[in-house]
C-alpha positions in Angstrom: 165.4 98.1 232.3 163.1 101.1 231.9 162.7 103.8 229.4 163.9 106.9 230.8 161.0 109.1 228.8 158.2 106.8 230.8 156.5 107.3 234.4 154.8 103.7 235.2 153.0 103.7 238.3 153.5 99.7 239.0 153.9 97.2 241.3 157.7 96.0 240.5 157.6 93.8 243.4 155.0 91.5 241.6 157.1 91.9 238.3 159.3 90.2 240.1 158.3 88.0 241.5 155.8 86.8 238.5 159.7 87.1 236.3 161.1 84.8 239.0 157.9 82.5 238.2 158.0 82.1 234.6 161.6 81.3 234.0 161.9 83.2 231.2 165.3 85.3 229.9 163.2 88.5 229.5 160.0 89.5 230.4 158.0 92.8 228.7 155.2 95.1 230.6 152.5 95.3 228.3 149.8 97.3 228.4 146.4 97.3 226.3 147.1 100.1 223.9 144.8 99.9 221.1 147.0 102.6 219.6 145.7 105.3 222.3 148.7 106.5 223.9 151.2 105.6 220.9 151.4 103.0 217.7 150.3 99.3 219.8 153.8 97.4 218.8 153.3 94.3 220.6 151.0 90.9 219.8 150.6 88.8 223.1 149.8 84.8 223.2 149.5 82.9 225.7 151.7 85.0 228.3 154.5 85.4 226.1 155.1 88.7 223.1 154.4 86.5 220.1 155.5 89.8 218.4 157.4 92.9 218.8 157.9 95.2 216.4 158.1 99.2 216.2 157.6 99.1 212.5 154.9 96.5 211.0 151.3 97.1 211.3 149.5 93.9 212.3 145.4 93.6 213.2 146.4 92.3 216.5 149.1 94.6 217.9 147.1 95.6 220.5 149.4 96.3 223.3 152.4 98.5 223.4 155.5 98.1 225.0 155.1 100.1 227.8 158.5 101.0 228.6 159.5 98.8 231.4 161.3 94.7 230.6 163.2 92.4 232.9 166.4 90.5 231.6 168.5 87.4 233.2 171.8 89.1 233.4 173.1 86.4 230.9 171.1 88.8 228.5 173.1 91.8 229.1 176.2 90.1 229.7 175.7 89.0 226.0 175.2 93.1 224.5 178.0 94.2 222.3 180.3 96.7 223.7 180.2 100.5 222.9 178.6 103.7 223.7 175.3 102.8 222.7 173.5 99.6 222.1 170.1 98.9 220.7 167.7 96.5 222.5 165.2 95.9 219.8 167.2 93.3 218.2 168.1 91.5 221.6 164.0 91.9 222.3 163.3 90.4 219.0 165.8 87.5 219.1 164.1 86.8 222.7 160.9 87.0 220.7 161.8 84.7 218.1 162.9 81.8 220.5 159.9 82.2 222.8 161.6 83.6 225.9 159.6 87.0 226.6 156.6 86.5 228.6 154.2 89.6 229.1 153.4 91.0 232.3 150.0 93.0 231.4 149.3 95.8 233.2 145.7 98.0 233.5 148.1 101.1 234.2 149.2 103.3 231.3 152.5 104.2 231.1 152.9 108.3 230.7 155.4 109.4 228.0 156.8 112.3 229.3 159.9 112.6 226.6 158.1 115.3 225.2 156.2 118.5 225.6 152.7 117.2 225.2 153.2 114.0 227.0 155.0 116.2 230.1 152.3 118.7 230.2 149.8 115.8 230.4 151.8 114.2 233.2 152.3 117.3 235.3 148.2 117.6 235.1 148.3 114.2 236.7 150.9 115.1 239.1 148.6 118.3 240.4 145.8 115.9 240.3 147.5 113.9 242.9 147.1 110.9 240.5 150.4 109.9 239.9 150.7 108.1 243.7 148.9 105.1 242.2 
């Protein structure tokens, strides 16, 4: 699953293949935010999001969801029907019972939902950055 207002220049091969490894039902790209980019949502221990959370403010939500997860299909099987559905509380219930792991990545993820985070990413793009 990825965020369709996010550019991520990774390697989804290794994701995976490292989602394959740890036998997980979900696993989050994280990357160290340190609120930079965005608010830093995320608390990582031990290879797995301890916490995930768009609203609290905790000292060690240093990383940020950054806009790219994995999920066994017995995850999205389980989504309520409709038009829309939201994952936060599926990400949180995986949270709660241990199942994300965190893939940490040294690449920042480019929000280009809006007009500053597009114009930044279209510098990058005449750059020639955005090949990775």
């Amino acid at each position: 699953m990825m965020y369709g207002d996010s550019y991520l220049m990774l390697d989804y091969r290794d994701i995976a293949d490292r989602f394959r490894q740890v036998g997980r039902d979900g696993m989050m790209v994280v990357y160290e935010n340190h609120d930079r980019y965005d608010r830093s949502n995320v608390v990582v221990r031990d290879g797995t999001v301890a916490v995930y959370d768009k609203r609290a403010r905790l000292p060690e939500m240093v990383h940020i969801d950054a806009g790219a997860t994995v999920l066994r299909r017995s995850v999205i099987n389980a989504l309520p029907e409709g038009p829309s559905v939201s994952l936060e509380p599926v990400l949180q219930g995986l949270v709660a019972g241990g199942r994300l792991a965190a893939y940490r990545t040294e690449q920042r993820f480019y929000e280009v939902g809006s007009l500053g985070g597009l114009a930044e990413f279209e510098a990058l793009v005449r750059a020639g950055g955005h090949r990775g």
